[in-house]
N, C-alpha and C positions, 0 to 999 in steps of 0.2 A: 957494254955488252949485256945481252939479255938472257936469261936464265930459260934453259929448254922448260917445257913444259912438264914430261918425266922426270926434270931433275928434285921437284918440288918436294917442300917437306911433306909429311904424311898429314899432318893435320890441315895443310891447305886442299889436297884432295880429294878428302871426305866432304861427303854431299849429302842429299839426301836420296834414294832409288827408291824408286816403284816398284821393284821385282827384288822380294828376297828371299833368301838361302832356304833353304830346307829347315833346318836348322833354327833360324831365326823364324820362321812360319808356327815351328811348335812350338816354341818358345811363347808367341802371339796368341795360341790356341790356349796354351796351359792356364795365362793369365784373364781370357775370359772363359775359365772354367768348362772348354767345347773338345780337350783330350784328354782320351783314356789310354791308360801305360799299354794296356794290349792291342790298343790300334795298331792297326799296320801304317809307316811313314811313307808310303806312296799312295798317289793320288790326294793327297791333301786339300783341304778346299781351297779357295782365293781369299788370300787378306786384304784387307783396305790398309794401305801406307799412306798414309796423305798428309804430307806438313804444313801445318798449321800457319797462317799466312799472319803477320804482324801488322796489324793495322795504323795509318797513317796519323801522325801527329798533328792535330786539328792548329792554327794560330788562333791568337785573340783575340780579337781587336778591340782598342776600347769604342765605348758605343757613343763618346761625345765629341770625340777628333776626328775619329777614322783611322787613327794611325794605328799601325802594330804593334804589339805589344814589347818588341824588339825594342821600338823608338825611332824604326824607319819611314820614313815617309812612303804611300805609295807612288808608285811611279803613274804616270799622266796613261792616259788612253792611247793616244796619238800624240806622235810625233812629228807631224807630218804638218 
């Protein structure tokens, strides 16, 4: 039986959002130095949220076999 998707723990449904709190905005402002205590907290400008994407794990291969660095062989072009 499969587990609803509400039922999840809280650390699997943290993600990352585009759109945050009020809160979390000044928080963003404070730490590049763009709020002041007497600002008023509406109208705020827009922050940029944007998660940083992890880039792909390059293989090796050696440059005298051809094979992977794994030890696998590659597979043929066609099989046909």
């Amino acid at each position: 039986m499969s587990l609803d998707k509400s039922l999840r723990s809280r650390a699997s449904l943290a993600r990352h959002r585009n759109v945050l709190k009020r809160a979390e905005r000044i928080e963003a402002l404070k730490s590049d130095d763009r709020w002041e205590e007497d600002q008023s907290p509406v109208g705020l400008p827009k922050i940029a949220n944007r998660k940083a994407k992890v880039g792909k794990k390059i293989k090796e291969v050696k440059a005298d076999t051809g094979e992977e660095a794994t030890g696998e062989k590659s597979a043929p072009a066609s099989a046909s």
